[in-house]
N, C-alpha and C positions, 0 to 999 in steps of 0.2 A: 504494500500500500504506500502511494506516495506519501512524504510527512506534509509537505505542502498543499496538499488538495484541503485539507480545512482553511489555512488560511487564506487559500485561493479563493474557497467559498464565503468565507466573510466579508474578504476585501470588494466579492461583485456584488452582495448582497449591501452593502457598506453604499456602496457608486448608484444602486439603482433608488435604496432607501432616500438617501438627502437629495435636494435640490440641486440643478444642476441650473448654469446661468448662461443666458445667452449672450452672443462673442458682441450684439451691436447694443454697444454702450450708452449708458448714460451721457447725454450732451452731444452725444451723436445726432447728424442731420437722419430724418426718417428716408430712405427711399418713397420714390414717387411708388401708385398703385391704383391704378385702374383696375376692376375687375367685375366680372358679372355675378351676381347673385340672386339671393329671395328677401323679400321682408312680409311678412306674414303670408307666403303661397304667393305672393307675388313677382314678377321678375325686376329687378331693379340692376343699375350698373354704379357700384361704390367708386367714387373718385375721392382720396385723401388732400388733396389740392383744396376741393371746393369746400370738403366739410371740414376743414382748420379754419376755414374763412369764417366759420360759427363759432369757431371756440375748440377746447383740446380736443383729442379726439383719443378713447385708449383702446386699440388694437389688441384686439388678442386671437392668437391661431392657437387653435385646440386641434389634437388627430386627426378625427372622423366622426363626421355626423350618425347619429345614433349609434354611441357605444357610450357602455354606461358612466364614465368618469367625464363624456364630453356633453351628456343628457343632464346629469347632474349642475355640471359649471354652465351652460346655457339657461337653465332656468333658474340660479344663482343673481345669475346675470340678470335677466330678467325683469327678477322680482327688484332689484337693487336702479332699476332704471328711475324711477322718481328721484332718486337721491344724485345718479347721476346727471339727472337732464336739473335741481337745482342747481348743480355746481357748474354748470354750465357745459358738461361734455358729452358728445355724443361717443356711441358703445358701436363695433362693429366685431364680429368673429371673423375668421378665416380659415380652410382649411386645403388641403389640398385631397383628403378622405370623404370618400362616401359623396363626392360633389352634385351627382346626378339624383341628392335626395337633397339635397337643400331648401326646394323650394315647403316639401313635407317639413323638415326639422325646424324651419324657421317659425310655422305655422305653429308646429307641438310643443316642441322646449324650448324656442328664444317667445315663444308668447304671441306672436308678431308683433314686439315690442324691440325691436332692433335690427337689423341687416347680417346675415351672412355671404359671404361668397368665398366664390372659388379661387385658393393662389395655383402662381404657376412656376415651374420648376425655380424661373429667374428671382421672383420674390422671395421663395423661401431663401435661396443661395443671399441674395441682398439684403434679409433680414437675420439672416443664417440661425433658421429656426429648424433645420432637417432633424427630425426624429431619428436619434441612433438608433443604428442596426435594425431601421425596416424597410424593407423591401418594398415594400407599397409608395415608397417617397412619400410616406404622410409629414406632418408636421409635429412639432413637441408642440407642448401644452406652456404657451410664451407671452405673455401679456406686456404691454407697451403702454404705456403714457405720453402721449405726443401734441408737447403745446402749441399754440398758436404760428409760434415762427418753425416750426416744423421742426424744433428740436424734440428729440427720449430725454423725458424726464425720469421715467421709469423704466427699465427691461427686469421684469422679471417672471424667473422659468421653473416651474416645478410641473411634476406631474402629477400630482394630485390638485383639484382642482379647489379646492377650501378655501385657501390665501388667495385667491387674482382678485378678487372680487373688493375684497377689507384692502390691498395691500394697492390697489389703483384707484379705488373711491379714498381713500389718503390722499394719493399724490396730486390728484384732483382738484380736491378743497385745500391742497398747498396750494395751488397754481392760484385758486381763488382768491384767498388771503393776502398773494401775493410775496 
């Protein structure tokens, strides 16, 4: 028996356990992003451009529509939109999973109370939100906070979905306070 196969097993179990963080920083410019989507069963085409012109905007790409950790933080989300739309910022998802049910998922668990759409291989690489080691090119579970002059005030990545929600309606009402 190898003697390091336990702590081989710790150390991945260790890596998958905590937060991992996305490589596009804090004070970083946002990449542009055009992309097609749903808002409640609707079709709608998200441009980041236009909606900074209203206020922050916090981005967040989650895996794949309907799977349960991304069913969960969608209607998180959701229910947290009053809070977000006081603070002045509009909420949109992202994924590059499950894209061809969006128009369903936005209707079921964003509420149709906010926009999802589809990214595309280029955004994730610009966001560098690619979910380790999956084959599907989904996206990790990465929420952004992105103010008015199109800087990340916020990038943060975990995959459990609990924190994006408390840890970007924060950075939100920072921006507000000023």
């Amino acid at each position: 028996m190898n003697k390091l196969a336990p702590l081989t097993a710790l150390a991945a179990i260790a890596l998958v356990a905590s937060p991992s963080y996305a490589a596009l920083k804090e004070g970083a410019k946002a990449p542009e992003i055009v992309a097609k989507g749903a808002m409640a069963g609707k079709p709608i085409t998200f441009d980041l451009n236009k909606e900074l012109k209203k206020g922050p905007v916090v981005l967040y790409f989650f895996p794949a529509a309907f799977t349960p950790g991304c069913n969960i933080e969608a209607a998180a989300f959701a229910e947290a939109i009053p809070d977000f739309e006081k603070a002045g910022a509009t909420v949109v998802g992202m994924t590059a999973g499950n894209t061809d049910q969006l128009a369903d998922f936005s209707g079921k668990h964003c509420a149709g109370k906010f926009p999802v759409a589809a990214t595309t291989p280029a955004m994730v690489k610009a966001y560098d939100v690619a979910l380790p080691n999956n084959a599907n090119g989904w996206t990790n579970r990465t929420t952004f906070v992105i103010a008015q002059d199109g800087k990340i005030v916020l990038s943060y990545s975990d995959l459990k979905p609990n924190d994006h929600i408390t840890e970007s309606l924060a950075a939100v009402r920072a921006l507000k306070k000023g």
